[in-house]
N, C-alpha and C positions, 0 to 999 in steps of 0.2 A: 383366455390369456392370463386372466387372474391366478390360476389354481398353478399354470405354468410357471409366472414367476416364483409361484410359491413351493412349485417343488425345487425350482433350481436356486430359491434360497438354499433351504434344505440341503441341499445336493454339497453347493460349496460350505453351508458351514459344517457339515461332516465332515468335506475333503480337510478344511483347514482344521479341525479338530484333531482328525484324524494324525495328522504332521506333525505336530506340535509336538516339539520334547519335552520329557520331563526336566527339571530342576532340583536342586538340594537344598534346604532351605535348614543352613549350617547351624549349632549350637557351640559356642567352648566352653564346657561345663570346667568346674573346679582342678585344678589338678591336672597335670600330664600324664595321666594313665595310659596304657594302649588297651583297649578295650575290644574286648572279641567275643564278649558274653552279653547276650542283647535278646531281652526279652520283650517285645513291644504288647500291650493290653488293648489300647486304644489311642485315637489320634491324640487324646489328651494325654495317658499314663503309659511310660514306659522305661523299664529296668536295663541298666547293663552295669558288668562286671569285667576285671582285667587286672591288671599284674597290682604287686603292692597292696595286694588284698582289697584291691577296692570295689564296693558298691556306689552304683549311683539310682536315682527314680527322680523323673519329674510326674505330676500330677498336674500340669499346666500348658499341658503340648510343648515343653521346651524352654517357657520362659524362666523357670526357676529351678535351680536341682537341688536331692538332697544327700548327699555322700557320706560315706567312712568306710572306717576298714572291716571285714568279715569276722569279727571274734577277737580284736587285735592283730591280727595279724599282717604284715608287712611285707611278706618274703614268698607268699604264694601267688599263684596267677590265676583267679577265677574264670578261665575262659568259655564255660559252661551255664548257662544260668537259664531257670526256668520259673516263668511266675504267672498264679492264679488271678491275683487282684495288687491292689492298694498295697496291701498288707503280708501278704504268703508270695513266697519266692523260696528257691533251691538252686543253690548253685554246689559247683561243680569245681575241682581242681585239674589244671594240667601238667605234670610232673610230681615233683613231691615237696611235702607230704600228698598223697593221694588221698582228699579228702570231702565229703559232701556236709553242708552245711546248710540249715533251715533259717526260716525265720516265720514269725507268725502278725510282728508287729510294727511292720515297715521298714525292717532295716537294723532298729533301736539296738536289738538283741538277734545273736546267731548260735545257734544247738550245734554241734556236730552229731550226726547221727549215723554217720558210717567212715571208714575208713581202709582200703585196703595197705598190700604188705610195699616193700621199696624195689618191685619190678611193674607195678602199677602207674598206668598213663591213660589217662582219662581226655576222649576225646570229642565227643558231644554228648547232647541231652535232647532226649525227645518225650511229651505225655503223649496219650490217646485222650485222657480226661484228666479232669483235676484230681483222680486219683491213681491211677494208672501213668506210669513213666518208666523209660528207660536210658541207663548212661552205658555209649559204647566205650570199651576200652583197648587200647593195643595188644595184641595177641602175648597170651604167656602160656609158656611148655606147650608152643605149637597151637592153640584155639583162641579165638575171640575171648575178651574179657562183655559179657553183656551182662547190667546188673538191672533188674527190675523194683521197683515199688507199687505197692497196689493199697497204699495207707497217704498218698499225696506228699511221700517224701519221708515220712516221720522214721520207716525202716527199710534196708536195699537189699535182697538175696542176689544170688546168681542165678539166673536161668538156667533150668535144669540139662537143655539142650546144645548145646555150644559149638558155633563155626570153627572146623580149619581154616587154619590159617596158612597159605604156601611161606617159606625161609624168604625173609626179607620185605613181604608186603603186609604195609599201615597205613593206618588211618590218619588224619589231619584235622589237626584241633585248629585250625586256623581259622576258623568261624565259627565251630560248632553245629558246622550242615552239615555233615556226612550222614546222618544218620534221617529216618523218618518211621514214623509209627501211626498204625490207625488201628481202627478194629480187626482187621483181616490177619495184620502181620507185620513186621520189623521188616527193614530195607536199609541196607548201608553199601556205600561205595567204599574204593580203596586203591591206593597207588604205593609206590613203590619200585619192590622190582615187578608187580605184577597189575593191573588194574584189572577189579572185579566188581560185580554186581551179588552182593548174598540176600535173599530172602528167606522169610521166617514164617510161616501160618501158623498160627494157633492155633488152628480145625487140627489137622495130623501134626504137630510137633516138630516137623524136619526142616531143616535146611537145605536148599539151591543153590548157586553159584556157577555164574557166566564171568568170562571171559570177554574183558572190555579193550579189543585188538586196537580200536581204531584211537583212545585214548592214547597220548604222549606217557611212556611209562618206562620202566628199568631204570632207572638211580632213587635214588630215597628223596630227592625235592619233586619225584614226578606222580603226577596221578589227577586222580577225581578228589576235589578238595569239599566241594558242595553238592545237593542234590534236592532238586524241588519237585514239586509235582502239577499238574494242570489237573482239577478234578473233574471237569466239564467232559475232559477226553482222557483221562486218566494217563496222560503223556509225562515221561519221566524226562528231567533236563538237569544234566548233568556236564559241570562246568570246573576245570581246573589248569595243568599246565604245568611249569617249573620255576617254582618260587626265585629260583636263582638266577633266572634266566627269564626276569618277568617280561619283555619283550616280544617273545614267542608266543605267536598265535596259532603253530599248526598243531592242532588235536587238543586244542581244549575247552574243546564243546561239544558233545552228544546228547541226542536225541533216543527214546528208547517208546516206540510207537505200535503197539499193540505186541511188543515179543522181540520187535525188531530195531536192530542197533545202528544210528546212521548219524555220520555228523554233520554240524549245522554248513548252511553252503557258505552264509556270512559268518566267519568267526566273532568273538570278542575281541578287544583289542589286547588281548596279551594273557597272562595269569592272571586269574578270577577266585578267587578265597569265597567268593560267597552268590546266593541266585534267590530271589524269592519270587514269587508272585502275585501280581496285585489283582486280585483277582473282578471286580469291580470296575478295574478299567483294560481288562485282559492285558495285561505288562507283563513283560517279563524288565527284572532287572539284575544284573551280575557286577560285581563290585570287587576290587582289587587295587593292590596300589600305584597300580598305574591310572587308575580310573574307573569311572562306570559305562556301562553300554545296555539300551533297551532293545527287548526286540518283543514287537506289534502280531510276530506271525507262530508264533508259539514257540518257537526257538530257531528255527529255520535262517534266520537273517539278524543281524546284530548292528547296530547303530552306537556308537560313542556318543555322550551327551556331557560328561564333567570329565575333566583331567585330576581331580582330587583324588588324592586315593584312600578308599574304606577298606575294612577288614570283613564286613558280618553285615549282611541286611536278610530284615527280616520282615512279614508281614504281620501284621493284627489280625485278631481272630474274626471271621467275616470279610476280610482281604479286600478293606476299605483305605486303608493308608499302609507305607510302607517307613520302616524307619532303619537309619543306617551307623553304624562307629566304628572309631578307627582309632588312630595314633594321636600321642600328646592330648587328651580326652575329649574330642572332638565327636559328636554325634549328629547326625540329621535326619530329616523329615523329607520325604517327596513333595515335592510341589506343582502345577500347573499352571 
């Protein structure tokens, strides 16, 4: 009878475990930035970047920030940003100037180390490693703009390889998730007039490209805005909708599950700008400004938990905690 209660301890405190929503556990850091460049390190350190050229890092899980502008500058929107530790970070511009920008010593000072021409539009950042990274950019004279580094930022070529692009379908710097990169190959979504899936291997050098039917798409506020991954089952979750019409729940949320494209049965509750995965407590989370929404079954089913609305969430490496920002410079932390 002993071991019985002890399993149906057990039993219920999973269930109620299991239920339990997440939380946002709010910061307002310095300043009204809108911030859509969010690099999280760890539950303690984590970077983000956004219009008026600003940086921000805490090194204290939240409790303290440290800000300023990128170089001086005032008038650009970092929505891009990618960082190794403490100290190294790369961000990214989106509009013009089209600009990438280093730093080596937390902030203090920023290099510019690349720069494209004024048809350039810069719309995420992804590494594979601290030396290895790539920034997608919106299509010019018809192909993807993808720029590579393999020096941790210090210089950016172009990939020798380059997507078509159909007339009228982009990418969305609204979080900085569209894009994803590991050792195998490059992956980005795209909305528009067209939503698509492009893949990239580095083994043969080529490009792919599917057609994402079941995505909300044709006007330029429509598409796949984020893209995460589940590595456990290697499940693609992809989450967007119509900026303009943040409201609308049908088609913006897919699933892409071994090849195959199917949408979630529970939507999100409306447009989603951003999706990460926490992976340590298998979460999903997808963030927009109407709100956030978890789902427990790998994207299948979607649950509302906060009416705040973020721009960018993203995980820490080891997908031990999740951290989130948005408007007027507001950032958070996951909670339980």
């Amino acid at each position: 009878m002993k071991h019985l209660f002890l399993l149906l301890g057990a039993w219920l405190w999973a269930t109620v475990s299991f239920s339990q929503s997440p939380e946002w556990n709010q910061f307002q850091t310095p300043g009204k930035a809108s911030l859509r460049g969010l690099a999280p390190i760890s539950d303690q350190v984590c970077w983000a970047s956004g219009s008026g050229g600003i940086w921000l890092k805490t090194e204290d899980g939240g409790l303290s920030w440290q800000t300023g502008k990128v170089a001086g500058l005032d008038t650009v929107d970092f929505r891009s940003i990618h960082a190794v530790d403490a100290n190294r970070a790369v961000v990214a511009s989106a509009g013009q100037p089209a600009v990438i920008y280093r730093t080596e010593d937390g902030g203090n000072n920023w290099g510019k180390v690349h720069q494209e021409g004024g048809e350039a539009f810069f719309d995420a950042i992804h590494f594979v490693d601290p030396q290895r990274g790539y920034v997608l950019g919106d299509p010019i004279g018809g192909k993807w703009m993808i720029l590579e580094t393999t020096d941790g930022g210090k210089s950016w070529h172009s990939l020798p390889s380059l997507p078509e692009a159909v007339l009228g379908e982009a990418a969305f710097a609204a979080s900085s998730s569209s894009l994803l990169a590991d050792s195998e190959g490059l992956l980005f979504a795209t909305g528009g007039s067209i939503a698509r899936l492009h893949r990239y291997s580095f083994a043969s050098q080529s490009w792919a490209a599917r057609e994402l039917k079941d995505m909300i798409q044709g006007e330029s506020s429509q598409g796949v805005f984020a893209v995460t991954s589940i590595p456990s089952s290697g499940v693609l979750v992809l989450v967007g909708g119509d900026y303009l019409k943040p409201e609308v729940k049908d088609g913006n949320a897919l699933l892409v599950v071994s090849g195959i494209v199917t949408l979630a049965r529970m939507s999100p509750g409306g447009y989603r700008s951003g999706v990460a995965y926490l992976q340590n407590q298998e979460l999903l989370v997808a963030v927009g400004p109407g709100g956030s929404d978890y789902s427990r079954d790998g994207g299948k089913n979607w649950q509302p938990f906060s009416q705040t609305g973020f721009h960018a969430v993203k995980a820490a490496p080891g997908g031990e905690v999740l951290w989130t920002s948005g408007s007027q410079g507001r950032l958070g932390k996951l909670v339980y």
